[in-house]
VEXZA-502402 format. One record per residue (C-alpha): x, y, z. Coordinates in steps of 0.25 Angstrom, whole numbers, padded with zeros to 4 digits, always signed. Layout:
XYZ
...
END
This chain:
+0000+0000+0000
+0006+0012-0005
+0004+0027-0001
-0006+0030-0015
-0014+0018-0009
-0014+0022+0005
-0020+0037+0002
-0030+0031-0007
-0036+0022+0003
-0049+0029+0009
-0046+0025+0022
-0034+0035+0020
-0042+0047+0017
-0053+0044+0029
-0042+0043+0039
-0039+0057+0032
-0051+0062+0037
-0053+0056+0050
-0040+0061+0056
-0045+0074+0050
-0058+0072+0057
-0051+0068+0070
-0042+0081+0070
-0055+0090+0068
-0064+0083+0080
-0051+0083+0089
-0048+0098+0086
-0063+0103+0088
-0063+0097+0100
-0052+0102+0106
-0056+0115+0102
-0069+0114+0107
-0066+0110+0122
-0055+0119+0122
-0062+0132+0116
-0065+0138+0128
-0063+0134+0143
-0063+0139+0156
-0048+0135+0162
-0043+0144+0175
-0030+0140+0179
-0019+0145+0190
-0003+0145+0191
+0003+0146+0204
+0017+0153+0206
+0025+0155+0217
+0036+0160+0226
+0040+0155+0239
+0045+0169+0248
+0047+0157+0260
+0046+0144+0266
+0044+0137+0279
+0051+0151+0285
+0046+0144+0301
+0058+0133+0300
+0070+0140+0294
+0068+0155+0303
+0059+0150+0314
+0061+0164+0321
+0054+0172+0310
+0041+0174+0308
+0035+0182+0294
+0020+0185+0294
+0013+0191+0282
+0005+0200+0283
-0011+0197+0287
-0006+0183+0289
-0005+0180+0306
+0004+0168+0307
+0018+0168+0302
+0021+0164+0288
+0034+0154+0285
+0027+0151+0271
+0026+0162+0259
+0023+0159+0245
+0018+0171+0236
+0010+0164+0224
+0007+0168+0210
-0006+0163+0206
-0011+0165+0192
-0025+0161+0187
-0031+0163+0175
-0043+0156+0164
-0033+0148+0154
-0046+0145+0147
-0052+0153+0135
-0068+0153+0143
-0070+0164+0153
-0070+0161+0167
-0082+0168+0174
-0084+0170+0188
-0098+0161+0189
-0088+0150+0184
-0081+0148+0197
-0089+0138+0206
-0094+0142+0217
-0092+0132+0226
-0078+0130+0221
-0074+0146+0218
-0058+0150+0215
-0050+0148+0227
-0034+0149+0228
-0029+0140+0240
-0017+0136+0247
-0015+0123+0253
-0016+0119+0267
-0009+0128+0277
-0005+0139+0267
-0011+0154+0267
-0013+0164+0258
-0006+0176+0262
-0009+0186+0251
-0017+0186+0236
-0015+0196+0227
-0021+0197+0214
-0008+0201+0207
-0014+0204+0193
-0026+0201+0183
-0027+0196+0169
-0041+0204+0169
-0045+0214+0178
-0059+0213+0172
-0058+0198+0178
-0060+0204+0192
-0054+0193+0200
-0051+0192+0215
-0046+0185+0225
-0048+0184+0242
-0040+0177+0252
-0049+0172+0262
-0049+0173+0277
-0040+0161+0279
-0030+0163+0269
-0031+0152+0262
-0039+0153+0248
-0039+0165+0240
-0052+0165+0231
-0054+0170+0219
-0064+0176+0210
-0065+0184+0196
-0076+0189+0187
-0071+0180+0173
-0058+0176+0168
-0056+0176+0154
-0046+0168+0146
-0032+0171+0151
-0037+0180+0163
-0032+0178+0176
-0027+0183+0189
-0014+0182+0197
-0013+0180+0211
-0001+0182+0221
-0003+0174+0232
+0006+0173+0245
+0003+0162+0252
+0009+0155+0263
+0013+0141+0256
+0026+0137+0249
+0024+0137+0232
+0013+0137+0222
+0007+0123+0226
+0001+0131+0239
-0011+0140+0231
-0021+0134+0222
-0033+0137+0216
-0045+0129+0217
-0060+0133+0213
-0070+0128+0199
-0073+0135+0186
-0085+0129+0178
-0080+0126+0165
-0066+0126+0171
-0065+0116+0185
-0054+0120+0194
-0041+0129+0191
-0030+0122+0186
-0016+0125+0191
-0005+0127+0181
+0009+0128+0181
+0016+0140+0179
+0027+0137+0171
+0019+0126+0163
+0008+0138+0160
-0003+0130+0158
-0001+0115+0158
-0014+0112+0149
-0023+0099+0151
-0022+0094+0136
-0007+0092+0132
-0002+0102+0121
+0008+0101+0110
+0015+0116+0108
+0002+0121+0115
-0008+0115+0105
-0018+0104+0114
-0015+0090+0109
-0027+0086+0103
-0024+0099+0093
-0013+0094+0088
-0017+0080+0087
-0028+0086+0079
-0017+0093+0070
-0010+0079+0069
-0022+0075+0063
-0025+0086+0054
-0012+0083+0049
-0014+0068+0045
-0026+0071+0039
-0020+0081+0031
-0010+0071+0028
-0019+0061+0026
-0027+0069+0016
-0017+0076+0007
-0014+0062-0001
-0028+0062-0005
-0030+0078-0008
-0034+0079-0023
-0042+0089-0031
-0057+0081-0029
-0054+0081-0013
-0046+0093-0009
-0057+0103-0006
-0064+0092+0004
-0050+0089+0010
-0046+0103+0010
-0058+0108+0017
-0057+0098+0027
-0042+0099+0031
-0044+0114+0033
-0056+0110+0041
-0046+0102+0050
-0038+0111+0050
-0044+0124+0056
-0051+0116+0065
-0036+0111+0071
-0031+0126+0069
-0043+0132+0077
-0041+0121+0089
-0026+0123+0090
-0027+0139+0091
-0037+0137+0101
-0028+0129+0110
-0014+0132+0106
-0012+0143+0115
-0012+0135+0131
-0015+0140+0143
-0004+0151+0148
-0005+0160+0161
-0011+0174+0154
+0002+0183+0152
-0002+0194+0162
-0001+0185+0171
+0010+0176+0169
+0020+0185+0172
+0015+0185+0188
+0018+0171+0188
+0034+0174+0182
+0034+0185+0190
+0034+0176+0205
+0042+0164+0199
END
């Protein structure tokens, strides 16, 4: 069985189409679910001014200010949030039950928050400490896509693992924590930042190009043609709209460099 016999074999040309098929259905529907989604994520950074001070210089005691007891723990904190997704978080999205709250972990307080800057002003969030200094909660009008808020937080714990955010979003579930120098670690694997199921899709564009071009001629060439291009816009389309991952915004990247 030669080459001539192979591309003349209808079986040839059906494969053609159905890898052509495949790449469209994959494409759409990663396009689809990833159109527009609510995504709030956080990233924690932090810088240790001291640690376990009690045992190495038992005669001295630092107090912070509003704080009562002694403090031998001090961490300040730089905690970004921001929507990473393209849907507008709203403020009747956060659950009641459930609302935004930043915590520390057993034992640690919160010594000062600071709203230290603001994507959006027009996003009016906020934040308060409660009366035991241990959760900070926080509240905005919307966030749109890329808006967000960074907080400085001194606490008196020991790194980053200390704060967290917890709370719901419908549409969204909990925040998700993110490294900082990873950006934004994504849930689906990406190639050079496309989603994987876009470039297997391309993969498949290009076999059934491949796969067609042997059988191009004058009778067929308007049908193929319309259909390749039809396969191809549709995997164009889809890889623009998630080429570009999710990044900390850039106003407010640079209070996250600037504590490191």
């Amino acid at each position: 069985m030669n080459l001539t016999s192979i591309i003349q074999n209808p079986w040839f040309a059906i494969s053609g189409w159905i890898i052509g098929a495949i790449s469209v259905v994959a494409t759409v529907i990663t396009y689809v679910m990833s159109k527009r989604e609510k995504r709030l994520v956080y990233c924690v950074t932090s810088s240790m001014i001291m640690s376990n001070l009690q045992s190495r210089l038992p005669s001295l005691r630092i107090t912070y200010e509003g704080h009562g007891e002694p403090v031998t723990d001090l961490t300040v904190s730089r905690m970004v949030i921001w929507n990473a997704g393209k849907d507008t978080i709203k403020r009747e999205d956060t659950v009641k039950n459930s609302p935004l709250t930043i915590l520390c972990k057993r034992g640690v307080h919160v010594l000062d928050v600071d709203v230290h800057s603001v994507s959006s002003i027009a996003s009016n969030i906020d934040v308060k400490l409660n009366r035991d200094k241990t959760a900070i909660h926080l509240s905005f009008l919307f966030l749109e896509h890329d808006d967000g808020v960074s907080l400085q937080i001194v606490h008196t714990g020991v790194g980053s693992g200390d704060v967290f955010l917890l709370g719901h979003i419908i549409g969204a579930g909990e925040p998700r924590r993110v490294n900082f120098h990873d950006e934004l670690v994504p849930r689906r694997i990406r190639i050079f930042g496309v989603r994987l199921p876009n470039v297997l899709s391309m993969m498949f564009f290009l076999a059934s190009v491949c796969i067609v071009a042997p059988m191009w001629s004058s009778e067929t060439s308007l049908g193929y043609s319309v259909y390749l291009l039809l396969v191809l816009f549709v995997n164009i389309l889809s890889v623009l709209a998630n080429a570009k991952p999710g990044r900390i915004p850039r106003q407010l990247r640079s209070e996250m460099i600037a504590i490191q």
